[in-house]
N, CA, C and O atoms as CSV, one atom per row, in Angstrom:
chain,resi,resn,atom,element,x,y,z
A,1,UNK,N,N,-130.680,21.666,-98.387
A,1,UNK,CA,C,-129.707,22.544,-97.776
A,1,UNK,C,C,-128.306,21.988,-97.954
A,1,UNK,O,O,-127.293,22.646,-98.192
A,2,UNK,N,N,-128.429,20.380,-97.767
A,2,UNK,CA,C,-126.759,20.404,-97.608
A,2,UNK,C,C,-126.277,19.754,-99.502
A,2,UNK,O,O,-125.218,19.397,-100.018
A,3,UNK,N,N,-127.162,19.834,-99.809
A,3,UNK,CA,C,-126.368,20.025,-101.924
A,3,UNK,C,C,-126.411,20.945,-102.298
A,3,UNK,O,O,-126.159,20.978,-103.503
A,4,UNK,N,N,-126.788,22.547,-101.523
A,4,UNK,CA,C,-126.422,23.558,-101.792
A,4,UNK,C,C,-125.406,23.846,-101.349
A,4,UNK,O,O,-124.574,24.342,-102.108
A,5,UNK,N,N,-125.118,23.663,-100.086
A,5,UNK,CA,C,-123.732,24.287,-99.871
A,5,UNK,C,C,-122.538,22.956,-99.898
A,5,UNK,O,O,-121.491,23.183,-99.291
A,6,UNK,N,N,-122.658,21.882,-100.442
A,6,UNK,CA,C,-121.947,21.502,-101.005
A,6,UNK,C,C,-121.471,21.470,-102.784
A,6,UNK,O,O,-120.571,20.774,-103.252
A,7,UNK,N,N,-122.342,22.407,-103.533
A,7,UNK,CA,C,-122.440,22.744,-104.727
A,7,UNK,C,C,-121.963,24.085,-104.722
A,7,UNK,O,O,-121.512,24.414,-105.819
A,8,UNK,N,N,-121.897,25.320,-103.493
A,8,UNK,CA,C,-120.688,26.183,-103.286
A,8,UNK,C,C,-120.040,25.650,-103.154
A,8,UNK,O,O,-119.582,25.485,-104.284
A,9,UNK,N,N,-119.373,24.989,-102.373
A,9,UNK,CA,C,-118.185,24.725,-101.622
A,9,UNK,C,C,-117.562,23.559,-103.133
A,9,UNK,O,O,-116.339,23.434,-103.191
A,10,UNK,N,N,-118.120,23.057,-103.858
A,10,UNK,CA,C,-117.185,22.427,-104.738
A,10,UNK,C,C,-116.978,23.157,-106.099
A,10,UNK,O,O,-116.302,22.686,-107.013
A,11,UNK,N,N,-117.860,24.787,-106.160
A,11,UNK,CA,C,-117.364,25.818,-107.099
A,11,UNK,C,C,-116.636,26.269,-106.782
A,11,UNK,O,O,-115.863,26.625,-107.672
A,12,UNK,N,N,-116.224,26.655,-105.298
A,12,UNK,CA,C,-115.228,27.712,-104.802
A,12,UNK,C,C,-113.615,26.846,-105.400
A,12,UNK,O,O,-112.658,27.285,-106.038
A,13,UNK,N,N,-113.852,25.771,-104.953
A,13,UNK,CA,C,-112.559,24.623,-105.075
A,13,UNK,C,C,-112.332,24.470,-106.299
A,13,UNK,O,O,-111.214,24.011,-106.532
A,14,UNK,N,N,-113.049,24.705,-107.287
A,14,UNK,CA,C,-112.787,24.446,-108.704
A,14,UNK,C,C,-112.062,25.420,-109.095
A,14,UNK,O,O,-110.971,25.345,-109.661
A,15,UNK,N,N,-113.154,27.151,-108.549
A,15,UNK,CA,C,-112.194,28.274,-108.721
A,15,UNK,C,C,-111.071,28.562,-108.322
A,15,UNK,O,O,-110.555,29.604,-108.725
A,16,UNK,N,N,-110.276,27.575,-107.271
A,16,UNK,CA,C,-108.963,28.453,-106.644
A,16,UNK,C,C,-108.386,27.138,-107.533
A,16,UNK,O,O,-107.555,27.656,-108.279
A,17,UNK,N,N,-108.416,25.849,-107.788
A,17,UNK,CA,C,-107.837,25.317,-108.787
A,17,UNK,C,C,-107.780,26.141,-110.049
A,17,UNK,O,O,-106.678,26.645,-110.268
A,18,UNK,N,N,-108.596,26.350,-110.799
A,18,UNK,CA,C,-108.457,26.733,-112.268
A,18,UNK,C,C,-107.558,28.056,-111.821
A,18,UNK,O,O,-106.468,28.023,-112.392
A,19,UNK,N,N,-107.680,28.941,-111.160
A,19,UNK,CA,C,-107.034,30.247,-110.746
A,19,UNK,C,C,-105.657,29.600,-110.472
A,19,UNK,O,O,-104.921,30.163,-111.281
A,20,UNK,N,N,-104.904,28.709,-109.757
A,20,UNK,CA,C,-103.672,28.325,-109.788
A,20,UNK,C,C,-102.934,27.959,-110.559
A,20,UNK,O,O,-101.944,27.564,-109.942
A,21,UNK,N,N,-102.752,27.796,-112.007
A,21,UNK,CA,C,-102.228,28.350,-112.653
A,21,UNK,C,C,-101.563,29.387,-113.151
A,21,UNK,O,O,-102.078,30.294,-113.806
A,22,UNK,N,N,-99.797,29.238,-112.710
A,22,UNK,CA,C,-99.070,30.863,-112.856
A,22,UNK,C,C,-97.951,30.135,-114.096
A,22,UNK,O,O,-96.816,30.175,-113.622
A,23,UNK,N,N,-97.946,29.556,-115.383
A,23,UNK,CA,C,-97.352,29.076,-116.389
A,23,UNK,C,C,-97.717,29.651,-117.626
A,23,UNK,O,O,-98.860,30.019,-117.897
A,24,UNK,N,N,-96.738,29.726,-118.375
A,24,UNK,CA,C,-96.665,30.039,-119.795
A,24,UNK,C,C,-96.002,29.271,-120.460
A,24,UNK,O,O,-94.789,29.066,-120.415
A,25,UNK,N,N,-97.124,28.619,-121.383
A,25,UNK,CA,C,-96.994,27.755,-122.256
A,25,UNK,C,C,-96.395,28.015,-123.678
A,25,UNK,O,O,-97.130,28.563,-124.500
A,26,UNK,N,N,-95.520,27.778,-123.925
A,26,UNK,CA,C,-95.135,27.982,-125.562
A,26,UNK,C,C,-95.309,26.854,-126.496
A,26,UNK,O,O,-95.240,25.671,-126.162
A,27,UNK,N,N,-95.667,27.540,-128.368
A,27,UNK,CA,C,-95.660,26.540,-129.076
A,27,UNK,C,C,-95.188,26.050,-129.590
A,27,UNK,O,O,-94.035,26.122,-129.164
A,28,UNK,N,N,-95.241,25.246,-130.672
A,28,UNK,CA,C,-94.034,25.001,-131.505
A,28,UNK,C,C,-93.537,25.745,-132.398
A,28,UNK,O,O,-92.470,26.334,-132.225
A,29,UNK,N,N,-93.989,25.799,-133.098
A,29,UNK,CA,C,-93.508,27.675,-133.481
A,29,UNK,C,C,-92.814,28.993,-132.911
A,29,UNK,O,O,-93.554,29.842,-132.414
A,30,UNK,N,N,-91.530,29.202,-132.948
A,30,UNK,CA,C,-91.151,30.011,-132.227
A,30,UNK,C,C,-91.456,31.431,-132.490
A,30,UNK,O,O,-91.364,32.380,-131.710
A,31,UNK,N,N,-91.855,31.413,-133.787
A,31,UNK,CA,C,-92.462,32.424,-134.103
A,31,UNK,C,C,-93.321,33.867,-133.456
A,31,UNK,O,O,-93.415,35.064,-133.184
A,32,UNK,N,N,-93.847,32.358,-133.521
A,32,UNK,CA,C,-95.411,33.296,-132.055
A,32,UNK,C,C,-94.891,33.174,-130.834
A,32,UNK,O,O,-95.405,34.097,-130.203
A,33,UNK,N,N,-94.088,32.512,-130.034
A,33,UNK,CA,C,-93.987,32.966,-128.941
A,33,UNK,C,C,-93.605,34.227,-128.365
A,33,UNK,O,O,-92.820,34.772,-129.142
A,34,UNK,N,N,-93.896,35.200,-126.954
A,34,UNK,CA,C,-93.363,35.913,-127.281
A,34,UNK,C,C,-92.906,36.027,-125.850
A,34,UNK,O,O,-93.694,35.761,-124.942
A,35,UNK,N,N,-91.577,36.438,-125.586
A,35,UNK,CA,C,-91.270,36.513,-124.447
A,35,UNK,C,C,-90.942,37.295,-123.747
A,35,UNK,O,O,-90.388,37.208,-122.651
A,36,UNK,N,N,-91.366,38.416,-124.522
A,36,UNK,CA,C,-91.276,39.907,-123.666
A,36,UNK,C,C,-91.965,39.642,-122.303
A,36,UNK,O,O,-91.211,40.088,-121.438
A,37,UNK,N,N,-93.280,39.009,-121.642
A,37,UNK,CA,C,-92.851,39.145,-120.334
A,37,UNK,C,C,-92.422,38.756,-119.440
A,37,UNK,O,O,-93.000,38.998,-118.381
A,38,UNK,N,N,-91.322,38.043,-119.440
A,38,UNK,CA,C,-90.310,37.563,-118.750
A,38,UNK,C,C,-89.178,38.720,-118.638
A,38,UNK,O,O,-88.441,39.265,-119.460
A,39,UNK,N,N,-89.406,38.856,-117.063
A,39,UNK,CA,C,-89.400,40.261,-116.314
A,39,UNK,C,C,-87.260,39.883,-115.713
A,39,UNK,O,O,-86.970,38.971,-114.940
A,40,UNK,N,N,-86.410,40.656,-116.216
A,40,UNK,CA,C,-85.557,40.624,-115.605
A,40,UNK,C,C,-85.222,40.689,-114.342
A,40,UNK,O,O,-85.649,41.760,-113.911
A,41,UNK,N,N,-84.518,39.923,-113.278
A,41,UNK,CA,C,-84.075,39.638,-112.117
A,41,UNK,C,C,-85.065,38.733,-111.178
A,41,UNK,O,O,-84.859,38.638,-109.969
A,42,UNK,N,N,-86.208,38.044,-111.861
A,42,UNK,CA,C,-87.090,37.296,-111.409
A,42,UNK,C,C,-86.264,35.755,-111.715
A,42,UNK,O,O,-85.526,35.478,-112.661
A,43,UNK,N,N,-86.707,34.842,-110.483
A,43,UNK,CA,C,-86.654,33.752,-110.221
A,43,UNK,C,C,-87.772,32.799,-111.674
A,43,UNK,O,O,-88.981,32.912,-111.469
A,44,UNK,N,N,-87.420,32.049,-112.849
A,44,UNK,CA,C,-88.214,30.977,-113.422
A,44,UNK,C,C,-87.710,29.455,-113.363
A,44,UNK,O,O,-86.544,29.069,-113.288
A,45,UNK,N,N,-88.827,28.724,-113.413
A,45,UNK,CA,C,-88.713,27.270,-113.684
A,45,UNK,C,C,-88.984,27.176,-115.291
A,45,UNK,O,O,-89.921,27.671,-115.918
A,46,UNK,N,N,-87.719,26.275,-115.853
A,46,UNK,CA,C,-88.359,26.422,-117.017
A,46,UNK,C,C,-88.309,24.963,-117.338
A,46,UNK,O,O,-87.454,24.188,-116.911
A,47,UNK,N,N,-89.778,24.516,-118.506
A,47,UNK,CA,C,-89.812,23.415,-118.346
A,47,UNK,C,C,-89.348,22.539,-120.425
A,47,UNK,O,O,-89.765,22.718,-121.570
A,48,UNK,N,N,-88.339,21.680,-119.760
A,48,UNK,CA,C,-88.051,21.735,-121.437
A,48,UNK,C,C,-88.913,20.653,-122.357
A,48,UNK,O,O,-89.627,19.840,-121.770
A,49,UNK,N,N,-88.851,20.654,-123.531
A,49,UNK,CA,C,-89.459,19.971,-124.645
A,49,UNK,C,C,-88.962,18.807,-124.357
A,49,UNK,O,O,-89.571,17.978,-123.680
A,50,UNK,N,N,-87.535,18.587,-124.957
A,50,UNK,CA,C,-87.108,17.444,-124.931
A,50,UNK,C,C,-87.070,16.419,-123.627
A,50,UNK,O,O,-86.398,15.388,-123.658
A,51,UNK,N,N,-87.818,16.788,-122.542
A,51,UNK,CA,C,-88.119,15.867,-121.148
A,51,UNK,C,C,-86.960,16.121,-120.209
A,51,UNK,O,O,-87.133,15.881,-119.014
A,52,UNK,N,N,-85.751,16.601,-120.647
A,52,UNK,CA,C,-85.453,16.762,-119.594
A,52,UNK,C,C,-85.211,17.523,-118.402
A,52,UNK,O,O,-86.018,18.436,-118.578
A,53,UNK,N,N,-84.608,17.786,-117.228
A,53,UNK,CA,C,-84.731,18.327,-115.846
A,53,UNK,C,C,-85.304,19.679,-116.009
A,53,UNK,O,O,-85.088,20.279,-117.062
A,54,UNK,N,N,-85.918,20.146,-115.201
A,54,UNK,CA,C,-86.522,21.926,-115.805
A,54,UNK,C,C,-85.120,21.831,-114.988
A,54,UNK,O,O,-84.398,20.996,-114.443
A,55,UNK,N,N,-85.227,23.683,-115.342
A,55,UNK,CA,C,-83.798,24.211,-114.858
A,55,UNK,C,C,-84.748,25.446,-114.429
A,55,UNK,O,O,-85.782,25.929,-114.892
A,56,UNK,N,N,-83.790,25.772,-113.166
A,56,UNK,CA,C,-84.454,27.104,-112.453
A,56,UNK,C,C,-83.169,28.088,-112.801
A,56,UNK,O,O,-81.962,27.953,-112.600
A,57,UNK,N,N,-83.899,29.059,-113.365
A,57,UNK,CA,C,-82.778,30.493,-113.280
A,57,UNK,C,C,-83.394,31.693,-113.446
A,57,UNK,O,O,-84.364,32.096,-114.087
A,58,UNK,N,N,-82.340,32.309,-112.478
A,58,UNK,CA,C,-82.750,34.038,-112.250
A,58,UNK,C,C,-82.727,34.622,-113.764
A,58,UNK,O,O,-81.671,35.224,-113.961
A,59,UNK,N,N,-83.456,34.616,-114.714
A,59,UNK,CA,C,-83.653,35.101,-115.995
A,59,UNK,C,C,-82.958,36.604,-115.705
A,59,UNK,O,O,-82.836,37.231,-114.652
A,60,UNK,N,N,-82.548,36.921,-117.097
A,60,UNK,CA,C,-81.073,38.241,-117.078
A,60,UNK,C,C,-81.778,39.190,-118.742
A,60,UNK,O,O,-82.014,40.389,-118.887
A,61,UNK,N,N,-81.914,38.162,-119.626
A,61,UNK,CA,C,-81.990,39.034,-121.028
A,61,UNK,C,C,-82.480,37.814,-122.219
A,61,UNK,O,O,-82.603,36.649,-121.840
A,62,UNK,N,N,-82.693,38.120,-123.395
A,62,UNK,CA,C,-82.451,37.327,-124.557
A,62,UNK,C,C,-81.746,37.694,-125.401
A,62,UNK,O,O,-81.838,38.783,-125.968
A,63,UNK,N,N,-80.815,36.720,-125.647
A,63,UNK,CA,C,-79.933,36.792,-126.692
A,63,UNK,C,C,-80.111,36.379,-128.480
A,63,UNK,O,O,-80.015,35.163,-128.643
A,64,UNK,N,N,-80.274,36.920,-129.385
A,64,UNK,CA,C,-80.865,36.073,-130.395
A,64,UNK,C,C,-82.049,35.014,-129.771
A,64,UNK,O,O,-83.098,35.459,-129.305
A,65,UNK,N,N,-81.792,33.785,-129.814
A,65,UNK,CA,C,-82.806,32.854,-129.835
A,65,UNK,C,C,-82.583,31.910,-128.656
A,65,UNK,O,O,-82.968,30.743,-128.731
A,66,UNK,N,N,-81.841,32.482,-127.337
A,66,UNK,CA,C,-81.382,31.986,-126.371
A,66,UNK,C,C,-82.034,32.333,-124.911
A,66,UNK,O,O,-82.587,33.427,-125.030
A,67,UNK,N,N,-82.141,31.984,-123.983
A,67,UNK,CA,C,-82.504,32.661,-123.257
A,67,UNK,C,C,-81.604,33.094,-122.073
A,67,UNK,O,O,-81.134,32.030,-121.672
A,68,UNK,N,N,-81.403,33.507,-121.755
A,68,UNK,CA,C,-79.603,33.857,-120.773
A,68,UNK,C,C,-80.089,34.561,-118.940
A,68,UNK,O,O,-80.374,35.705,-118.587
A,69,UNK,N,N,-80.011,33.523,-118.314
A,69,UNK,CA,C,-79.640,33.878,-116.499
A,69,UNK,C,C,-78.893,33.329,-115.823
A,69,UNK,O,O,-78.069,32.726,-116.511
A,70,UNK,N,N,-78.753,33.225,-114.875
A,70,UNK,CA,C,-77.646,32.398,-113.827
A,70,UNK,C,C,-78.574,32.069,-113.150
A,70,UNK,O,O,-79.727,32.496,-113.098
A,71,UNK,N,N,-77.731,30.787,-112.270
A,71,UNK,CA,C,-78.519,29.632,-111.815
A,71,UNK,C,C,-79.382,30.117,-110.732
A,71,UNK,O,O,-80.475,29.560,-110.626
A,72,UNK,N,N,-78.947,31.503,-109.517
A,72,UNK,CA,C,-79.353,31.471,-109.290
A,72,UNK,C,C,-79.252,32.930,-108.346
A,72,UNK,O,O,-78.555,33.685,-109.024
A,73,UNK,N,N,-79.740,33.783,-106.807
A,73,UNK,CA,C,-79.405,34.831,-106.751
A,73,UNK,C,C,-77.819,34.923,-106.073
A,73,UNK,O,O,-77.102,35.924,-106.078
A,74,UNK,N,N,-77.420,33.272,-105.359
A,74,UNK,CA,C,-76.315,33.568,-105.277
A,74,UNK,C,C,-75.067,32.649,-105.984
A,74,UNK,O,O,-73.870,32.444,-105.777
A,75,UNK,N,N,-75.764,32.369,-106.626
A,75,UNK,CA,C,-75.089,31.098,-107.716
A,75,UNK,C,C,-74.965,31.673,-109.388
A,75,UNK,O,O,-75.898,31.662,-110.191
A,76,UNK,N,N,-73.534,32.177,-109.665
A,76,UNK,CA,C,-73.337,33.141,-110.703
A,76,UNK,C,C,-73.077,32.414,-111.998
A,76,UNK,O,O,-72.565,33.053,-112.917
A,77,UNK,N,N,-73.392,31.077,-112.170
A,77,UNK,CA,C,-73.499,30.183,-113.075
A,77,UNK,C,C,-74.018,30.729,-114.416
A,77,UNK,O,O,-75.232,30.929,-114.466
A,78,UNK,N,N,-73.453,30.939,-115.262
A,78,UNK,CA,C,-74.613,31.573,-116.246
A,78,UNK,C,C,-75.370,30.399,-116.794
A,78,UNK,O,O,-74.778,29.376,-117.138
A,79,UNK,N,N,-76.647,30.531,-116.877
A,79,UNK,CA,C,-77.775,29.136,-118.161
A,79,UNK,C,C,-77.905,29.849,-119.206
A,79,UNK,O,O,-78.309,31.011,-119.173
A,80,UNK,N,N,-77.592,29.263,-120.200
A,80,UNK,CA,C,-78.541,29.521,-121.444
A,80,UNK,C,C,-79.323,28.180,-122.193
A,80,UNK,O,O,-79.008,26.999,-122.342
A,81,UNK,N,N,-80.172,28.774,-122.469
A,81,UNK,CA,C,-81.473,27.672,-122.606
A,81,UNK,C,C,-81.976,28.541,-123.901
A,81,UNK,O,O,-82.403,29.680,-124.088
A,82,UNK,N,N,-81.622,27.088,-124.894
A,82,UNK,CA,C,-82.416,28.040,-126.771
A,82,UNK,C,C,-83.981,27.987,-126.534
A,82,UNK,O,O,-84.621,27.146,-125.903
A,83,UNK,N,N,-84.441,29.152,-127.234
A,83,UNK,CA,C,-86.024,29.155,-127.633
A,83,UNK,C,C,-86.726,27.922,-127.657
A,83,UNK,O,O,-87.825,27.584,-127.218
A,84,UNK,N,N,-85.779,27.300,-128.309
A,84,UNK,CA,C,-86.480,26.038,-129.526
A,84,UNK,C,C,-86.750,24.988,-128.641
A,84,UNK,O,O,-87.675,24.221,-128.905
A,85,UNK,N,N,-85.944,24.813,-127.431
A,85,UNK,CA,C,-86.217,23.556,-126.254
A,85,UNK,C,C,-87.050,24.163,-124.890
A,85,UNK,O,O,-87.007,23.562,-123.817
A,86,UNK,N,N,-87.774,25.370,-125.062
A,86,UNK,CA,C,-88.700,25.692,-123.778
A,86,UNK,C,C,-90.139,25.485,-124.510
A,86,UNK,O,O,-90.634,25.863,-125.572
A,87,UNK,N,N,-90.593,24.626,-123.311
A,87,UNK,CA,C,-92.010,24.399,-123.504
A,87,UNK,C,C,-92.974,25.259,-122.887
A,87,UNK,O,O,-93.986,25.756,-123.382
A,88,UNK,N,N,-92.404,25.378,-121.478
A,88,UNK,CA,C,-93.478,26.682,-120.400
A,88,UNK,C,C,-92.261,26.874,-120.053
A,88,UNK,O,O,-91.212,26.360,-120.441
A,89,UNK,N,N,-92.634,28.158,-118.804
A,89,UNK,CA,C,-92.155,28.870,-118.319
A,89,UNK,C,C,-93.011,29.249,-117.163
A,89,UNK,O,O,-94.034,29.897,-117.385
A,90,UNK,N,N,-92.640,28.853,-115.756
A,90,UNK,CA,C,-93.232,28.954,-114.192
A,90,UNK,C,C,-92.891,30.267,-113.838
A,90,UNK,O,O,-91.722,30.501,-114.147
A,91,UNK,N,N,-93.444,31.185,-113.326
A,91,UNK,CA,C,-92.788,31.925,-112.665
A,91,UNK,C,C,-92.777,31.934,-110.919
A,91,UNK,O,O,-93.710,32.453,-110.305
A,92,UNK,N,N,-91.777,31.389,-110.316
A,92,UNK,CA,C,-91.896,31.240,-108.890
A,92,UNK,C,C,-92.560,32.023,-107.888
A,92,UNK,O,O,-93.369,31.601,-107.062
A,93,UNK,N,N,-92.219,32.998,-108.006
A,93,UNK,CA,C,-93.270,33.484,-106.471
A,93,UNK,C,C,-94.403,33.942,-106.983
A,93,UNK,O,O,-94.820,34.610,-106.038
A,94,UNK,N,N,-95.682,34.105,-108.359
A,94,UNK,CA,C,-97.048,33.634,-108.531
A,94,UNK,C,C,-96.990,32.555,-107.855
A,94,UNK,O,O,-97.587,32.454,-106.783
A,95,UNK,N,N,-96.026,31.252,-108.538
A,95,UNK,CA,C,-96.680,30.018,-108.051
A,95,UNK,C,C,-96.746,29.538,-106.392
A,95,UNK,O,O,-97.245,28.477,-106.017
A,96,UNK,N,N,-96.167,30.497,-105.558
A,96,UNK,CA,C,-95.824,30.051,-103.940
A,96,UNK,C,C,-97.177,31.375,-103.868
A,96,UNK,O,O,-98.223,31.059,-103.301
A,97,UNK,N,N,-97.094,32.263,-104.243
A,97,UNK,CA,C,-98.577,33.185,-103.867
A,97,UNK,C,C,-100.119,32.563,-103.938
A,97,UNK,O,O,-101.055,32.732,-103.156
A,98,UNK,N,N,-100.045,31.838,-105.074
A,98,UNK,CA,C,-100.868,31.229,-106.233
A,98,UNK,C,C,-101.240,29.677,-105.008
A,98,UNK,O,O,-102.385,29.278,-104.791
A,99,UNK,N,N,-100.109,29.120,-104.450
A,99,UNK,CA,C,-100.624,28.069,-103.672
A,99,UNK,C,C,-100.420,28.026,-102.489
A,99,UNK,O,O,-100.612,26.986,-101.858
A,100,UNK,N,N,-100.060,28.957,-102.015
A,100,UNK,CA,C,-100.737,29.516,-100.350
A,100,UNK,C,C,-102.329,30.061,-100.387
A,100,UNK,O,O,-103.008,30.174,-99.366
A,101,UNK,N,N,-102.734,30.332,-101.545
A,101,UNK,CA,C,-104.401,31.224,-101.316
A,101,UNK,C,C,-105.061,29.888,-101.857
A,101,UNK,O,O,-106.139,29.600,-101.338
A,102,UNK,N,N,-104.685,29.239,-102.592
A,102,UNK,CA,C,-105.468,27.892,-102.725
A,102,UNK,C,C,-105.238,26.846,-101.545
A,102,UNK,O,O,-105.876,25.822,-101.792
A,103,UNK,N,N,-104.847,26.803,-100.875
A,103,UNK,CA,C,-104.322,26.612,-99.444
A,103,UNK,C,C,-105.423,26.692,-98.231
A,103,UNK,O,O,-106.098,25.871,-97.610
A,104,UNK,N,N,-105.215,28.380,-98.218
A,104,UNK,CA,C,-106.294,28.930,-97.503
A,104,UNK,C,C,-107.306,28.750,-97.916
A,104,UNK,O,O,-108.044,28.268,-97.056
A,105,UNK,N,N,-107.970,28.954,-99.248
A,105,UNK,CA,C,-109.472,29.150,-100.344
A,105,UNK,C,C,-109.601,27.738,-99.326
A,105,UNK,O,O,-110.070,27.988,-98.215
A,106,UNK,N,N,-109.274,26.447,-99.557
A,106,UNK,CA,C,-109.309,25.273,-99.414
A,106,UNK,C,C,-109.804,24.785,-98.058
A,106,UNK,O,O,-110.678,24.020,-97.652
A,107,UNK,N,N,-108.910,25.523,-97.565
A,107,UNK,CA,C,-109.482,25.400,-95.646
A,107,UNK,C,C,-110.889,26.164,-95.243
A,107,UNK,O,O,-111.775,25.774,-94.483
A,108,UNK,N,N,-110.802,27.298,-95.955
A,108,UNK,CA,C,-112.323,28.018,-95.966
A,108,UNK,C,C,-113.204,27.121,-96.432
A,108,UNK,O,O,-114.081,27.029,-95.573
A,109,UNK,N,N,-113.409,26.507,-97.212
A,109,UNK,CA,C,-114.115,25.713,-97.816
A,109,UNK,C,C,-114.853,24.621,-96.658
A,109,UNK,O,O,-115.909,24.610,-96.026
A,110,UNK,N,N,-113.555,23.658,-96.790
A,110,UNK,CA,C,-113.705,22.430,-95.833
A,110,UNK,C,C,-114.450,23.183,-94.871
A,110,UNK,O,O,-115.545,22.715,-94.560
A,111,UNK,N,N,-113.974,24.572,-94.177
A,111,UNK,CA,C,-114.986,24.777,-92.798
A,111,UNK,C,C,-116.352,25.119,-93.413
A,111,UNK,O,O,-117.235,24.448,-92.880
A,112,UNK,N,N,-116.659,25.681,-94.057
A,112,UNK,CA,C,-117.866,26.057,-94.421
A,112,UNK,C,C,-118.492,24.819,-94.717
A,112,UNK,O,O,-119.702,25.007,-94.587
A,113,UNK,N,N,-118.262,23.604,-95.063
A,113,UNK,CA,C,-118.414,22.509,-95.212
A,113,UNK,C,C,-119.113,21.990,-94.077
A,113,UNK,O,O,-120.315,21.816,-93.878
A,114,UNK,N,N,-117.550,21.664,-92.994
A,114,UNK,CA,C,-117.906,20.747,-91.926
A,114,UNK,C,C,-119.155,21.722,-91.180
A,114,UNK,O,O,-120.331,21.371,-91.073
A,115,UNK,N,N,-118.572,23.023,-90.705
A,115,UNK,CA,C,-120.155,24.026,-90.150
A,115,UNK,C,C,-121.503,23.515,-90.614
A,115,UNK,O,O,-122.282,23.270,-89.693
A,116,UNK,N,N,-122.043,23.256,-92.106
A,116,UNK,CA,C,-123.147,23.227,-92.400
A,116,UNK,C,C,-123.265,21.689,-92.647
A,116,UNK,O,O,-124.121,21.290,-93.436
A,117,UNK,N,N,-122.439,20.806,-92.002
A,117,UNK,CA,C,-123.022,19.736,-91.971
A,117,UNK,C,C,-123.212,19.653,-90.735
A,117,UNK,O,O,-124.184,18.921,-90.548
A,118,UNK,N,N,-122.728,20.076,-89.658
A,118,UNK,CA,C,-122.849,20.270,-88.461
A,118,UNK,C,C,-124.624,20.405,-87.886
A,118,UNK,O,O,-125.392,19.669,-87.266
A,119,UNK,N,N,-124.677,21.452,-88.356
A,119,UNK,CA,C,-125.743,22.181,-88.578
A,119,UNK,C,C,-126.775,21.773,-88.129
A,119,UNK,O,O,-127.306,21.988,-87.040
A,120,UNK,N,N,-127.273,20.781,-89.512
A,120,UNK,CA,C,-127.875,19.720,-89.992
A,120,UNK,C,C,-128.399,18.628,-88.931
A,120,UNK,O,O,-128.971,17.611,-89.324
């Protein structure tokens, strides 16, 4: 009884991990990337090639081979960030949706856990 429901309870946890993932990965090739869905007036983290700082910006448009938003919704900074130095691309509120339910998934778990060891 209790390596069964500890063999749920460590699928469920695997599933809200692998499910938390809200990133888009690009390759080296700019070719193939494609960035049509990167949704205008949305909040991204973007994370660069060359290592340094991601930069968060309210994404606006693409320009040629650039990517063009301001820093932020009240920060009129414009960023531009080339194709060629984005590695992923976060999109913020998946990722705060994305880890509040792995959050919760998580606490469900543990109780269903501690309950059936209880049990026992």
């Amino acid at each position: 009884m209790r390596a069964s429901v500890l063999l749920k309870s460590s699928l469920l946890t695997s599933l809200f991990v692998i499910s938390s993932c809200a990133t888009t990965k690009y390759s080296e090739d700019i070719s193939k990337n494609n960035y049509s869905n990167l949704q205008a007036g949305k909040m991204y983290v973007v994370t660069m090639k060359d290592g340094s700082p991601k930069k968060k910006m309210l994404f606006r448009n693409i320009d040629g081979d650039n990517l063009i938003g301001t820093a932020g919704k009240k920060d009129s900074a414009e960023v531009i960030i080339p194709k060629s130095n984005v590695a992923a691309v976060k999109d913020r509120s998946k990722a705060r949706v994305t880890a509040g339910a792995t959050v919760i998934g998580a606490a469900g778990v543990a109780a269903i856990v501690i309950s059936a060891l209880r049990a026992d």
